[in-house]
SERO-4910 file (N, C-alpha, C, O; in steps of 0.05 Angstrom, whole numbers):
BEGIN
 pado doro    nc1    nc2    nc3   cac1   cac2   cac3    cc1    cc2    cc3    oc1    oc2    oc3
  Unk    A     17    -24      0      0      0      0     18     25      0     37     25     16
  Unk    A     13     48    -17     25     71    -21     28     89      9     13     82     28
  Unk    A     45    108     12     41    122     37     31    148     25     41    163      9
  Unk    A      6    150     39     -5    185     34     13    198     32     20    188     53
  Unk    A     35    218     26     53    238     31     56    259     14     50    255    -10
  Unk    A     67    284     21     72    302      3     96    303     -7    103    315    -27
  Unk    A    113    286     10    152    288      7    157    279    -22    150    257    -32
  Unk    A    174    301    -37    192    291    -60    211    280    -54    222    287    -32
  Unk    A    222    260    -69    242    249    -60    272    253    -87    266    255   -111
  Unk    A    293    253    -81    310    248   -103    328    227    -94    335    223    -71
  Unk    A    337    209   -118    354    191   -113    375    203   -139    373    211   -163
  Unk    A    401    198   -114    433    207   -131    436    183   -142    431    166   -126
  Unk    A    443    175   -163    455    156   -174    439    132   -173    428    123   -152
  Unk    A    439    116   -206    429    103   -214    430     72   -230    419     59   -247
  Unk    A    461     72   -206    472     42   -218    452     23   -200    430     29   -191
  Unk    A    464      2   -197    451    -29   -187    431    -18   -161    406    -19   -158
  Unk    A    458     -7   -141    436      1   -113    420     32   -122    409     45   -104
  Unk    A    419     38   -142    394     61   -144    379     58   -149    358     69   -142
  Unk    A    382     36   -170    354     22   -186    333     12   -165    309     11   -167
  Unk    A    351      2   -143    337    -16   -126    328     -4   -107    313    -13    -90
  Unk    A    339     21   -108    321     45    -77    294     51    -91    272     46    -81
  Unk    A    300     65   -121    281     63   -143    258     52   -146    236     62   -146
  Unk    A    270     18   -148    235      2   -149    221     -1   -121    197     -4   -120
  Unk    A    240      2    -97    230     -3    -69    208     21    -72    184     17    -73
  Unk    A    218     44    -74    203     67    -61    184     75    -84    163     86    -76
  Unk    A    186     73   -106    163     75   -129    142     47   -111    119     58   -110
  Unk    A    140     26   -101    126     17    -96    110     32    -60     88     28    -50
  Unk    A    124     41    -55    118     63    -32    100     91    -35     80     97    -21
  Unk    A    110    104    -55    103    132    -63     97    129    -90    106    112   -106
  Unk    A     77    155    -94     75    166   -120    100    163   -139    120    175   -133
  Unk    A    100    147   -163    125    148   -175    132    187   -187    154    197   -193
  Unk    A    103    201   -187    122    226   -200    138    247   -174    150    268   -175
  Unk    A    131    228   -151    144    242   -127    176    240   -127    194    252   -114
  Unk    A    177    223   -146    216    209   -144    219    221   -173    204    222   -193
  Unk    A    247    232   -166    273    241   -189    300    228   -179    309    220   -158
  Unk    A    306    231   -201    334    212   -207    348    239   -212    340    258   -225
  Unk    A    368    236   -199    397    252   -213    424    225   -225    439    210   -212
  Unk    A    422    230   -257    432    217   -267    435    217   -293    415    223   -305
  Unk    A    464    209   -313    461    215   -335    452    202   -357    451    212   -379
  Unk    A    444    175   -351    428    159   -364    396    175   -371    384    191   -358
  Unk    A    388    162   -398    361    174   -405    348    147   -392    355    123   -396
  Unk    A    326    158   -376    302    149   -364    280    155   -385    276    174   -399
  Unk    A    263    128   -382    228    145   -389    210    139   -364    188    149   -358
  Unk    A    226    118   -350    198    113   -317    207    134   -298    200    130   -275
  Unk    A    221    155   -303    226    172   -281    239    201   -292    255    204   -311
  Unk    A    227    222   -275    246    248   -283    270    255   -274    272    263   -251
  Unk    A    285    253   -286    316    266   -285    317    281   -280    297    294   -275
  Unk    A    346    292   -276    358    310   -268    392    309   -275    403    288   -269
  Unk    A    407    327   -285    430    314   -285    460    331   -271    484    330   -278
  Unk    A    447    343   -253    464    360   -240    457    363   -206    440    380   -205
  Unk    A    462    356   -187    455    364   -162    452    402   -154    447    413   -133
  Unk    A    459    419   -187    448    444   -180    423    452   -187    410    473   -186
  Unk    A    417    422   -197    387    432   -199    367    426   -175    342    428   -177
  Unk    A    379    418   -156    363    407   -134    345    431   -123    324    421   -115
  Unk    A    344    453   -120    329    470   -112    299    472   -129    277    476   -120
  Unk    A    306    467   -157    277    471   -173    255    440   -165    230    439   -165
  Unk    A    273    417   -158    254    397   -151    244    398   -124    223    388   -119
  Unk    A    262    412   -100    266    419    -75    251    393    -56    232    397    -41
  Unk    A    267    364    -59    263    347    -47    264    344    -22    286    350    -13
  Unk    A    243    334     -1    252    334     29    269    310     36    281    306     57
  Unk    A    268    292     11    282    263     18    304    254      5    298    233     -7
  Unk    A    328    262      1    350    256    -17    366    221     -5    374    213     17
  Unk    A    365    209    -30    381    176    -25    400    177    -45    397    172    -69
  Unk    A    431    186    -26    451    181    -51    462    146    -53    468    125    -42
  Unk    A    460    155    -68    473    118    -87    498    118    -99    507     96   -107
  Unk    A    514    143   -100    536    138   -113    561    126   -109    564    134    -86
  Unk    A    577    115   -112    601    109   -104    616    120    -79    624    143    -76
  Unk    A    617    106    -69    632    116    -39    635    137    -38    619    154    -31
  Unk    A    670    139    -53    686    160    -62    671    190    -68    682    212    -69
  Unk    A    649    184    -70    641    214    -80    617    224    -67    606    245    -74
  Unk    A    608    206    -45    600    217     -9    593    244     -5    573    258     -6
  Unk    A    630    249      1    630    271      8    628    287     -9    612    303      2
  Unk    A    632    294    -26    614    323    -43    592    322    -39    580    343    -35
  Unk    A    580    300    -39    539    305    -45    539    317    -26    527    339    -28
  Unk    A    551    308      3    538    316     28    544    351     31    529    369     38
  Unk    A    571    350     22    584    381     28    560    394     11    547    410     24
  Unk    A    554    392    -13    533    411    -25    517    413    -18    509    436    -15
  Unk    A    499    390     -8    476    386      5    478    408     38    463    426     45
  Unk    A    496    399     47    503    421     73    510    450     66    519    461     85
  Unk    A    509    467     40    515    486     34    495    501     19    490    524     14
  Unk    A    483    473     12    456    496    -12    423    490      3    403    502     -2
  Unk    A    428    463     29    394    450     40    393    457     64    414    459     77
  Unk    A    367    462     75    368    457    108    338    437    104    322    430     87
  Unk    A    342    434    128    322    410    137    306    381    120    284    370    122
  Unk    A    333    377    102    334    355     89    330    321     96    350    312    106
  Unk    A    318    312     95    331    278    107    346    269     85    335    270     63
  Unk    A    373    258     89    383    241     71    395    223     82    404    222    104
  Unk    A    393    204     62    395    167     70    426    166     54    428    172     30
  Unk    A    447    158     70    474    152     51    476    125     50    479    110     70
  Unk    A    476    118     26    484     92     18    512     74     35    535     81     30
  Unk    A    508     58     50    533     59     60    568     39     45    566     20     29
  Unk    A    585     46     51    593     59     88    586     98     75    578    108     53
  Unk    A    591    105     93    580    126    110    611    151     76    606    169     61
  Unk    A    631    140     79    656    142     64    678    129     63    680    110     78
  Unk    A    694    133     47    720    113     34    738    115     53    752     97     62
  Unk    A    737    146     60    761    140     89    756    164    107    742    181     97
  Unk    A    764    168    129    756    180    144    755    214    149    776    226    144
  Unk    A    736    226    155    732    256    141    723    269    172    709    255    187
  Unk    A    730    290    179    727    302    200    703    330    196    700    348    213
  Unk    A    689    328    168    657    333    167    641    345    187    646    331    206
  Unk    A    627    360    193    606    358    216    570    369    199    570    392    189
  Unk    A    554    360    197    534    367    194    506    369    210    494    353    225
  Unk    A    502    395    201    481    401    234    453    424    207    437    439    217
  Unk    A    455    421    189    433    439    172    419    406    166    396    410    170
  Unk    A    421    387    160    397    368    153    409    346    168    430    347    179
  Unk    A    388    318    167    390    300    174    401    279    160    396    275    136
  Unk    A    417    265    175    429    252    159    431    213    166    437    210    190
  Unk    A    429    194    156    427    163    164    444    153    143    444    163    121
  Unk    A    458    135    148    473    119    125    457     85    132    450     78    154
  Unk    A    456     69    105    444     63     99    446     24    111    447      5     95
  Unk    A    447     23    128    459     -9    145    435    -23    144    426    -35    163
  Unk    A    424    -22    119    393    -39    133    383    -70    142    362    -81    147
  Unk    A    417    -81    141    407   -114    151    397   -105    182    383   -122    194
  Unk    A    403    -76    197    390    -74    229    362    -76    222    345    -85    238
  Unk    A    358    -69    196    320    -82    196    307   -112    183    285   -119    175
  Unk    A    339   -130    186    326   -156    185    319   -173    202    326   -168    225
  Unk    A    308   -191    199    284   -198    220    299   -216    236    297   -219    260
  Unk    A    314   -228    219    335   -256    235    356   -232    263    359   -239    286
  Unk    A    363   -211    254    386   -192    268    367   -180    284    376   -174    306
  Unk    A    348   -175    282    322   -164    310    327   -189    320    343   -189    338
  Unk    A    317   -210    314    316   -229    341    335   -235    350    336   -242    374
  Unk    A    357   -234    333    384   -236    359    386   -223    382    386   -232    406
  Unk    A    389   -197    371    385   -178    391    368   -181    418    376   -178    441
  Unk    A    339   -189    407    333   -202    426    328   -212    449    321   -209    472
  Unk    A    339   -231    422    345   -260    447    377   -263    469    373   -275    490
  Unk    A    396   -256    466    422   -238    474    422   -223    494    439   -220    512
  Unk    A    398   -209    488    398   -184    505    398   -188    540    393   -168    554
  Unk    A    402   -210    552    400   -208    577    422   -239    575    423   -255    595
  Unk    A    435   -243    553    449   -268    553    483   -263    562    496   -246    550
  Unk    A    495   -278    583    529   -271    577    529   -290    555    514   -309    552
  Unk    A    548   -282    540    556   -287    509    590   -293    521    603   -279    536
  Unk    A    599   -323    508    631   -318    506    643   -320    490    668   -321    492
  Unk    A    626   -324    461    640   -329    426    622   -320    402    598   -327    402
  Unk    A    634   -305    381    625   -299    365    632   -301    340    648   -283    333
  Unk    A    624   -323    319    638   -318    299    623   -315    284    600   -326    285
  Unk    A    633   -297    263    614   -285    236    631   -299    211    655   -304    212
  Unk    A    613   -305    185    630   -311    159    612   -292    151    592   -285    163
  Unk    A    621   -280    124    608   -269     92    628   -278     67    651   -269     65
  Unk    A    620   -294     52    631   -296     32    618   -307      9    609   -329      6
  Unk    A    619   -289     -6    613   -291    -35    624   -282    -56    640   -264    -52
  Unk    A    621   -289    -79    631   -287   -109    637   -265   -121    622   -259   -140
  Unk    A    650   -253   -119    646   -218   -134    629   -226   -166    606   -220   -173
  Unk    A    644   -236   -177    643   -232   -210    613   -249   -212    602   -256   -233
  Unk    A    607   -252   -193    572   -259   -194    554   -244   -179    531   -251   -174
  Unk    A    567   -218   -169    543   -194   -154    518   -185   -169    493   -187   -167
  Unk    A    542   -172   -193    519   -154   -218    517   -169   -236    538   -180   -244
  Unk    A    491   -176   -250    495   -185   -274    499   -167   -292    500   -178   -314
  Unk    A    502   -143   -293    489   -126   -319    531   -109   -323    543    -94   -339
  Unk    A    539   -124   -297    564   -105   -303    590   -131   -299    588   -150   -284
  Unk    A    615   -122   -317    637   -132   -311    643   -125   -284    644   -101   -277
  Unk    A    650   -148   -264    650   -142   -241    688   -125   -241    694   -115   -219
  Unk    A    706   -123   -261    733   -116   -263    732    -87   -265    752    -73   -266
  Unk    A    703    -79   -266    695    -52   -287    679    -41   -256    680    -17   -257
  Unk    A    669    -48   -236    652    -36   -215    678    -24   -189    702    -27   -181
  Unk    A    653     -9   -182    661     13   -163    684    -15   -142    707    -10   -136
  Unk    A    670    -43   -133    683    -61   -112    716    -59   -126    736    -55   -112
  Unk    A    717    -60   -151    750    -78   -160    766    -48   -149    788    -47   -137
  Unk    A    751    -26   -155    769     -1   -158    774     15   -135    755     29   -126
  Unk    A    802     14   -121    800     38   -103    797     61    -99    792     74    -79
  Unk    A    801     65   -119    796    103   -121    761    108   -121    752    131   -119
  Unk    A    740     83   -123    723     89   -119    709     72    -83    688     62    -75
  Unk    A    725     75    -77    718     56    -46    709     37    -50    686     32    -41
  Unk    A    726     17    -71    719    -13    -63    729    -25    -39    737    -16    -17
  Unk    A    726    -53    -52    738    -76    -22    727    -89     -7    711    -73      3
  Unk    A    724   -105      1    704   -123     21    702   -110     51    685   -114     68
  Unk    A    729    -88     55    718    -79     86    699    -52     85    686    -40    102
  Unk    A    704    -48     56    675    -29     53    650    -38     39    628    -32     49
  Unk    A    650    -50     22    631    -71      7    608    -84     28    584    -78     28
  Unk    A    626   -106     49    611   -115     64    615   -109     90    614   -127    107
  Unk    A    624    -77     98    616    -69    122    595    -74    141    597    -73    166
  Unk    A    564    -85    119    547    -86    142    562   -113    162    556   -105    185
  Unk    A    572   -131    164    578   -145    182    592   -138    198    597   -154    215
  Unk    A    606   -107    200    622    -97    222    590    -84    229    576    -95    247
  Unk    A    582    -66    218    560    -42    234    539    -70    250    529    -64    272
  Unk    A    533    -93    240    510   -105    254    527   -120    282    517   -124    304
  Unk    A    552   -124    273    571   -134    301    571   -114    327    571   -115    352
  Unk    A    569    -92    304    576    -73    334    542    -62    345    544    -50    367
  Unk    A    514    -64    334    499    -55    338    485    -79    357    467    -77    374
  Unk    A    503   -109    346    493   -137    369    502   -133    393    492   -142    414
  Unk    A    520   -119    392    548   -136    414    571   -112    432    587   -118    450
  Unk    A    565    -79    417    576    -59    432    603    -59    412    607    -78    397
  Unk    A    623    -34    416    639    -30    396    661    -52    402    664    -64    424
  Unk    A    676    -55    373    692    -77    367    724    -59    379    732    -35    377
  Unk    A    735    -81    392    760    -76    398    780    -91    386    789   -110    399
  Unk    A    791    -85    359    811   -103    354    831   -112    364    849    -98    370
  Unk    A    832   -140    367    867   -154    375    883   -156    345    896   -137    336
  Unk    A    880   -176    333    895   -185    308    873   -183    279    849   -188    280
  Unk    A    886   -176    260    872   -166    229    897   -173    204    921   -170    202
  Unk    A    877   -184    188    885   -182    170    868   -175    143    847   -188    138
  Unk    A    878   -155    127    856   -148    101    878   -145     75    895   -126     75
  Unk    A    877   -159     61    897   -161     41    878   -171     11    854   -176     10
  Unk    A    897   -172    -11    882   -183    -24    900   -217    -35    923   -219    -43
  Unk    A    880   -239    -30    892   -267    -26    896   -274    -56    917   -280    -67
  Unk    A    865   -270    -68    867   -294    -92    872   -278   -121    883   -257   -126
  Unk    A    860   -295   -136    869   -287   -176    844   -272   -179    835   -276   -202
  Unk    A    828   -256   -164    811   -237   -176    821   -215   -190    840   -202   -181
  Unk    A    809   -207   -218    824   -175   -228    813   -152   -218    800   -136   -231
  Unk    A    819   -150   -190    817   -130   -181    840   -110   -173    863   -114   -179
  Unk    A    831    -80   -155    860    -76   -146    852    -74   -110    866    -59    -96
  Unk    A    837    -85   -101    827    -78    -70    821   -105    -55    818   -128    -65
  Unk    A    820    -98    -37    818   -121    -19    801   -139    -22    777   -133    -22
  Unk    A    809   -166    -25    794   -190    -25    785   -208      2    773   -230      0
  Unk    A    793   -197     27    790   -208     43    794   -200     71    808   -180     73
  Unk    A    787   -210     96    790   -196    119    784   -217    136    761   -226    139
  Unk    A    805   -225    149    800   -230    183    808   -229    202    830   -241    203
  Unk    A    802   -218    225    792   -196    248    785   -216    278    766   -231    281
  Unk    A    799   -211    289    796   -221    320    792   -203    330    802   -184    319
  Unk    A    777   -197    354    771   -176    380    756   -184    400    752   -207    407
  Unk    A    744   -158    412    721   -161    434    703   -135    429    702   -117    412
  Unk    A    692   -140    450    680   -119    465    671   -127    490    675   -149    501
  Unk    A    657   -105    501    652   -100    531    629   -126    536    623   -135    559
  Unk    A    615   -136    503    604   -153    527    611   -177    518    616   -194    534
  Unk    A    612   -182    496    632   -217    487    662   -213    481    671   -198    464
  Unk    A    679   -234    500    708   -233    502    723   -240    475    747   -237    471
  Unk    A    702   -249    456    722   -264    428    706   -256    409    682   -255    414
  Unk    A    712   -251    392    702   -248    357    708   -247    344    723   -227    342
  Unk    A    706   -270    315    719   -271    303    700   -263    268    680   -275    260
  Unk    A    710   -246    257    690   -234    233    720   -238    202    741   -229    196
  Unk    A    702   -258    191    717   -260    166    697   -260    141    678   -275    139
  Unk    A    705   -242    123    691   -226     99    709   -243     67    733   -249     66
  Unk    A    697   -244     53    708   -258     25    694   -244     -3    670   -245     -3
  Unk    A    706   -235    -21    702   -237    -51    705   -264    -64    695   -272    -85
  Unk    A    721   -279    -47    728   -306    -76    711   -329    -60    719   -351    -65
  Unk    A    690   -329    -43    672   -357    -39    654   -359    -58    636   -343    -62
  Unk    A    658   -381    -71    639   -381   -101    614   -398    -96    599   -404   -114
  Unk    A    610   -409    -63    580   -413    -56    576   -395    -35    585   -403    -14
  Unk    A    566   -377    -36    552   -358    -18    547   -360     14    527   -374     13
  Unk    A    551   -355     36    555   -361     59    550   -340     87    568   -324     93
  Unk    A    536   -340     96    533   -313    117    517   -319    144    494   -317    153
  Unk    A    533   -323    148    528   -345    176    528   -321    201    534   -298    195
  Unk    A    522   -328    228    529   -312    251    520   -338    270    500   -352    272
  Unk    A    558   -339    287    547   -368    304    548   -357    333    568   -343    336
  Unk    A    537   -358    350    547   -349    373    537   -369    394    516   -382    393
  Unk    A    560   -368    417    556   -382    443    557   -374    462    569   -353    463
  Unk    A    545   -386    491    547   -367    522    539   -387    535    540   -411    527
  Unk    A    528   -377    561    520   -398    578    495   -402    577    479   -385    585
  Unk    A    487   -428    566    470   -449    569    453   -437    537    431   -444    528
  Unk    A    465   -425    529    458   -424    495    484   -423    480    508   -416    484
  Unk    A    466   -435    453    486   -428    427    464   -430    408    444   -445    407
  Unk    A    474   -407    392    452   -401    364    468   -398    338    487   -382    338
  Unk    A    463   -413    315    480   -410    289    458   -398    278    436   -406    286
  Unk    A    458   -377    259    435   -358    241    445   -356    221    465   -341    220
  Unk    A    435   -369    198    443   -360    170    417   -351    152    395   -361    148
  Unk    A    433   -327    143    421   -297    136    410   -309    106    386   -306    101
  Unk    A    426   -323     87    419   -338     54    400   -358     64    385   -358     45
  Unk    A    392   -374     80    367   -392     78    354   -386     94    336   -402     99
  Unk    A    355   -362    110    335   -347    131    324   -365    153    300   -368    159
  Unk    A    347   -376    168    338   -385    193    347   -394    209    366   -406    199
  Unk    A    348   -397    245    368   -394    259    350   -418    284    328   -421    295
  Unk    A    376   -430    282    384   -459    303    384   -447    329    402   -431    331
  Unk    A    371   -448    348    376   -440    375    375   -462    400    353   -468    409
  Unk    A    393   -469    407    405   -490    432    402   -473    449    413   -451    448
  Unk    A    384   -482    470    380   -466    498    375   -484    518    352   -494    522
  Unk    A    402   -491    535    393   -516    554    391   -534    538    405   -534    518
  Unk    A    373   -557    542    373   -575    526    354   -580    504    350   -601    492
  Unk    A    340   -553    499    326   -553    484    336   -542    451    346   -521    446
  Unk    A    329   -562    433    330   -546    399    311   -533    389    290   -544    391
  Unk    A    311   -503    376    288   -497    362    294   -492    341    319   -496    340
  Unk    A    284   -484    315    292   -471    288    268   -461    281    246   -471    282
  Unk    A    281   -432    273    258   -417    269    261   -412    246    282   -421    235
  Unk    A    242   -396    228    249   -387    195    237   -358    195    215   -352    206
  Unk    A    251   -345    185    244   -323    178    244   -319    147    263   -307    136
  Unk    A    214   -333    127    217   -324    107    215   -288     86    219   -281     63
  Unk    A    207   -276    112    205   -246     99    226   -229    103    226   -205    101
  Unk    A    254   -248    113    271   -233    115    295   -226     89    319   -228     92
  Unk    A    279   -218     66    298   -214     42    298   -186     41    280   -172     50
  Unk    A    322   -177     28    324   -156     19    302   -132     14    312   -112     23
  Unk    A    285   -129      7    260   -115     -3    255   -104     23    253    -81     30
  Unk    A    251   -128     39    238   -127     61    247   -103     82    235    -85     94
  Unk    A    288   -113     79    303    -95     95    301    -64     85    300    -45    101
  Unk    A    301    -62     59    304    -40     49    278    -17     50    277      8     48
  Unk    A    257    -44     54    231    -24     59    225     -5     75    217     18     72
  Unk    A    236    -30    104    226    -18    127    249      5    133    243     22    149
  Unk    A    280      8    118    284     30    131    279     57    114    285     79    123
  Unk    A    267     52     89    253     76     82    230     89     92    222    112     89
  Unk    A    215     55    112    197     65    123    199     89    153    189    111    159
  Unk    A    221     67    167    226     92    184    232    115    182    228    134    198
  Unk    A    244    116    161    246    144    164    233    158    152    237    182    156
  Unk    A    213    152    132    189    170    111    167    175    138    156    197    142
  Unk    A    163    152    155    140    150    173    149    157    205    136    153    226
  Unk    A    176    170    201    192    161    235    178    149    260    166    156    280
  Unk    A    188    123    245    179     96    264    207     77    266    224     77    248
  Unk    A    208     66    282    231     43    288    256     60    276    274     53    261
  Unk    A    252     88    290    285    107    281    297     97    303    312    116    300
  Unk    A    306     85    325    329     77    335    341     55    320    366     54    324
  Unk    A    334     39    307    337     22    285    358     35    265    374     19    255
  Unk    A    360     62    257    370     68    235    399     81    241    399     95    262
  Unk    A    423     79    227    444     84    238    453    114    237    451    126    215
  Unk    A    462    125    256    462    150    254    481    157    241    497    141    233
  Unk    A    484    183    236    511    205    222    540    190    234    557    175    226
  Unk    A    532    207    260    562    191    281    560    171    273    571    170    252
  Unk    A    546    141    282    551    122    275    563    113    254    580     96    259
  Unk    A    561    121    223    567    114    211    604    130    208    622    122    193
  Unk    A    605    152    224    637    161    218    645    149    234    669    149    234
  Unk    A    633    135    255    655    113    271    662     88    259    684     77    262
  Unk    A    643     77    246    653     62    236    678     60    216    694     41    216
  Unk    A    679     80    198    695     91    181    721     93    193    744     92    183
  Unk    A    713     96    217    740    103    228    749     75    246    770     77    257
  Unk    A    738     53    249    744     22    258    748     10    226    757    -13    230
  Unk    A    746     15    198    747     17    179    786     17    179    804      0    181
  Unk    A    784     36    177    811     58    175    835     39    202    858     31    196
  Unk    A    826     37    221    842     22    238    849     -1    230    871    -12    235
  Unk    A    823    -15    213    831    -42    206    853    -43    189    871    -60    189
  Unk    A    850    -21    171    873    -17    145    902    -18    148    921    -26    134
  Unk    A    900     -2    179    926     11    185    943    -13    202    967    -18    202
  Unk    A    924    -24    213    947    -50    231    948    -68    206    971    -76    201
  Unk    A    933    -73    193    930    -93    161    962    -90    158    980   -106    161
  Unk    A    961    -55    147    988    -55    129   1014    -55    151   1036    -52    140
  Unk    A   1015    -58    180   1040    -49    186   1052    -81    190   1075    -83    199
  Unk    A   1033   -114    180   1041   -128    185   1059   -134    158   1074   -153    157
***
């Protein structure tokens, strides 16, 4: 069902993840409520192909999509020419760390597995649990993300546009730290391992803590050519394995087994609800803030830096 609203919306950029903010929110709103800024010719949507024309569409809802790398301009303009804007940043938040401050609009970067249904119930269920292990996998295929693009040719292979798997698949740092309190690294490694033609990192793994589980271990992949995204965790008198690709999570409690399924936990779903929160501001503690997302950037940036001094 559509949401009554008056808000225009614009979406920056119109590769893979624009298309897909695109069909989400055309199914949300009035499609002549949404403009594209982009240089591709559209006929399901009005253009735009300059962010100086943003004043004649004068959107209350801006969703940039563009490449990391180029973040920060949208935002700097956006903080120079808008006030009381909401905009949604595609995440991470930026390519590397920027000492920024914005206080004329609102600002969220875009972590939306916090609105999947399997990562709500962790939370949960956790929430009053001592925890003493955590291990996370992600790994999947690059050169099978996009179909429509050479994966040698996308923003991931290239650094100059903030590729890499510790920005790529950040959300498994932002949902670690939103389960479990901030990550304290011990030992890292982010390099690139295999024969992909890329020039950025193929890989990452990361030992730490935090304040409330003593161990974690988070390892991220471009070269797993069967898909994998697991979250296993153990404590006292539970252990729960949750995998995010077949949507459902094993829970050992005492001596009891359960398995639950969460079939509405796909993509669409995630992406809905955090357009919802924030078109409808509902379940906004859910959504990752400004700060949040420059901290991460900056546990980002740390990972890089012990990476290279080994």
């Amino acid at each position: 069902r559509k949401i009554n609203m008056n808000k225009t919306i614009l979406i920056s950029g119109y590769g893979s993840i624009g298309r897909k903010h695109a069909h989400i929110l055309s199914r949300l709103v009035n499609k002549k409520k949404i403009t594209i800024l982009t240089n591709q010719k559209l006929t399901n949507f009005r253009t735009i192909k300059t962010l100086k024309s943003l004043n004649e569409i004068n959107p209350q809802y801006i969703v940039i999509c563009n490449p990391t790398s180029d973040h920060i301009h949208k935002i700097k303009f956006i903080e120079k020419n808008c006030k009381n804007k909401i905009v949604l940043v595609e995440k991470p938040l930026f390519s590397k760390p920027n000492k920024i401050n914005v206080n004329k609009n609102k600002y969220y970067v875009g972590y939306n597995l916090r609105f999947n249904s399997i990562i709500d119930f962790l939370k949960k269920k956790i929430k009053s649990k001592k925890i003493w292990n955590v291990n996370i996998f992600c790994g999947s295929y690059l050169p099978k993300w996009r179909n429509n693009i050479d994966y040698t040719k996308s923003a991931s292979a290239k650094k100059n546009l903030g590729g890499g798997v510790l920005l790529d698949l950040s959300h498994e740092l932002d949902y670690t730290q939103w389960l479990f309190g901030k990550i304290q690294i011990e030992h890292c490694k982010s390099k690139k391992l295999s024969n992909l033609n890329i020039e950025t990192d193929d890989f990452l793994n990361l030992t730490g803590k935090t304040k409330k589980v003593p161990s974690i271990q988070i390892t991220l992949s471009y070269f797993t050519r069967h898909p994998l995204r697991k979250i296993l965790i153990d404590g006292k008198n539970i252990s729960i394995q949750a995998d995010l690709i077949r949507k459902n999570v094993i829970c050992h409690e005492g001596n009891k087994k359960k398995i639950y399924n969460f079939k509405n936990s796909f993509q669409d779903y995630e992406y809905k609800n955090q357009h919802l929160a924030i078109l409808k501001k509902k379940n906004t503690r859910k959504l990752c803030s400004f700060n949040e997302g420059k901290e991460l950037v900056d546990l980002i940036n740390k990972i890089r830096s012990k990476s290279l001094k080994k």
